[in-house]
C-alpha positions in Angstrom: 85.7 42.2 105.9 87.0 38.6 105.3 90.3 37.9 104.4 91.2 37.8 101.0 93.1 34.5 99.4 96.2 35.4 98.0 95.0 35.2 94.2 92.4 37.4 94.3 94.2 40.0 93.7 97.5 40.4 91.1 100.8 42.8 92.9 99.8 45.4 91.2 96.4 45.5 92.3 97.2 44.6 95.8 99.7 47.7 95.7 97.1 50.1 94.3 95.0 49.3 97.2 97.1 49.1 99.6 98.4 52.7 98.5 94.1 53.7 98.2 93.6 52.5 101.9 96.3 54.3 103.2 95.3 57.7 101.6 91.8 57.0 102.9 93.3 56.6 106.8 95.4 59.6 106.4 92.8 61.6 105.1 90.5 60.9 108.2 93.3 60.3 110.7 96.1 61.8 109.8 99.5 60.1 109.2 99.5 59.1 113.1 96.6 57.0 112.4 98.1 54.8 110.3 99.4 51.2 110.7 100.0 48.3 108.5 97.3 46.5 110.2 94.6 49.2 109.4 95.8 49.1 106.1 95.9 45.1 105.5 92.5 45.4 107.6 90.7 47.6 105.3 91.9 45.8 102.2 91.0 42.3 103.5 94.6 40.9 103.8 96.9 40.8 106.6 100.0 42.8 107.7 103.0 40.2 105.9 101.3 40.9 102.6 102.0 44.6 103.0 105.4 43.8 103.2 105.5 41.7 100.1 104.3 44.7 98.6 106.8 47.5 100.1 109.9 47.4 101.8 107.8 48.7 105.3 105.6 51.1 106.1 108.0 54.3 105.3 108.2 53.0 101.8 104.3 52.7 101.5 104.2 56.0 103.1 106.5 57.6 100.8 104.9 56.0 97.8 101.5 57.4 99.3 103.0 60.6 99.3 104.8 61.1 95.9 101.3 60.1 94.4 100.1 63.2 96.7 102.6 65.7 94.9 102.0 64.2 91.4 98.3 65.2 92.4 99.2 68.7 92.7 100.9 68.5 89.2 98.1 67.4 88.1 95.9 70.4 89.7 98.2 72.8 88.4 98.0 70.9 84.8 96.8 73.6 82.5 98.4 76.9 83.8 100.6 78.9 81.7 103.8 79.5 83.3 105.1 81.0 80.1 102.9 83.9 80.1 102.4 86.6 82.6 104.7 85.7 85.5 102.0 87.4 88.2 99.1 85.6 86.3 100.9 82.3 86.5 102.0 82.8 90.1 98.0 83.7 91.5 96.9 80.9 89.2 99.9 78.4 90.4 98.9 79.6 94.1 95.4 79.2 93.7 95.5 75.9 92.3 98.0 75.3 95.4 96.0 76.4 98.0 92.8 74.6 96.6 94.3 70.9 96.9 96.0 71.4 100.1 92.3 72.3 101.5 90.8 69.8 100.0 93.4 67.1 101.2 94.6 68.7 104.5 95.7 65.6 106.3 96.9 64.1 103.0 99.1 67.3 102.6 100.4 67.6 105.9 102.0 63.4 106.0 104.3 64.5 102.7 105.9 67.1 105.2 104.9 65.2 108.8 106.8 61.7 107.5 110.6 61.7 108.6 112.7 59.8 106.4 114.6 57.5 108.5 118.1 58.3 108.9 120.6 56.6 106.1 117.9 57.2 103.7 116.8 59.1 100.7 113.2 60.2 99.6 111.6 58.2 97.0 112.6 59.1 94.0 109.0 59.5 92.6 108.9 62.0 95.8 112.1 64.4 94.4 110.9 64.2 90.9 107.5 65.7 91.6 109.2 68.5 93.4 111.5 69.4 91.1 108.7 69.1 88.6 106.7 71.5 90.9 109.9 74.0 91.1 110.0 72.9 87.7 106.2 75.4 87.0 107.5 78.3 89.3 111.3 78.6 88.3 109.1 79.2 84.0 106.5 81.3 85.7 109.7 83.4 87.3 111.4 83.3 83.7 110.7 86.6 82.3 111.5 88.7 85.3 115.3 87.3 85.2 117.9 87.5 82.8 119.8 84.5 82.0 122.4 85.9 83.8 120.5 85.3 87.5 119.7 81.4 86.6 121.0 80.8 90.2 118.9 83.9 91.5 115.4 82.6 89.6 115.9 79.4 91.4 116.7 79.9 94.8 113.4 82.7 94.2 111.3 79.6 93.0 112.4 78.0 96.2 111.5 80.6 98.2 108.1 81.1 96.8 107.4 77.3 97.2 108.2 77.4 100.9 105.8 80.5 101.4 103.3 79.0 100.0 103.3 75.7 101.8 103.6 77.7 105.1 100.6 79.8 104.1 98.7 77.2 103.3 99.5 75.1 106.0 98.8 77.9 108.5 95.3 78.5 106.3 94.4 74.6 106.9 95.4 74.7 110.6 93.3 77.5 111.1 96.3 79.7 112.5 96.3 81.8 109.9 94.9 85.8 111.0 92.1 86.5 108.4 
């Protein structure tokens, strides 16, 4: 690909497809795969622009992955956590276990990246958890009283952990069928 001239592309764009590139590495490489030259590479542009564009490579990756977890917000878009706790669970699960398989690699960078030391994770990275939490602490509503607010959460908690360990264990192939 020839390198691209600095106005062909606004910030914006440039950041979307720097952010598109990298989720198409990590998706056939996995996160150890992935360099800012491989990224500038596939977009046409060299390595210095990335860093116009991010602060380094964690902060692209981070970016990369709070657009992963505002995925699975989206994929669980349309469940009804106020209903039938059980019925919103399995459907929550389901919907769960369907985008980590589809995105294995994808999945496994949100938990694989280390956040350097002195730092906090993205913001975009905390809300789409707590957002996440968010749809199992009002699926868990009914089966606590409002007295056990503390109980309901650390319960969502524990759910979400389960379930990323299933389904990490399902993707990896180590789980026993």
């Amino acid at each position: 690909m020839a390198m691209a001239r600095r106005s062909d592309h606004g910030r914006e764009e440039l950041h979307r497809m720097a952010l598109d590139a990298a989720r198409h590495i990590v998706a056939r490489d996995g996160l150890r795969g992935l360099s800012t030259r491989r990224i500038a590479k596939e977009i046409g542009y060299t390595a210095g622009t990335l860093y116009q564009l991010f602060a380094n490579l964690d902060d692209l990756i981070a970016q990369m992955n709070a657009d992963t977890l505002e995925a699975l917000l989206e994929a669980c878009a349309g469940v009804d956590t106020e209903g039938v706790p059980e019925a919103a669970l399995q459907q929550l699960a389901a919907r769960c276990i369907r985008f980590i398989g589809e995105r294995p690699k994808l999945w496994n960078a949100v938990f694989e990246h280390a956040v350097p030391d002195g730092k906090a994770l993205h913001e975009r990275h905390i809300a789409a958890v707590t957002r996440l939490l968010g749809l199992v602490e009002t699926a868990l509503a009914p089966l606590f009283p409002p007295s056990m607010e503390n109980r309901r959460l650390h319960e969502a908690r524990v759910l979400w952990t389960s379930l990323y360990g299933i389904a990490s264990l399902a993707i990896s192939g180590k789980l026993a069928q």
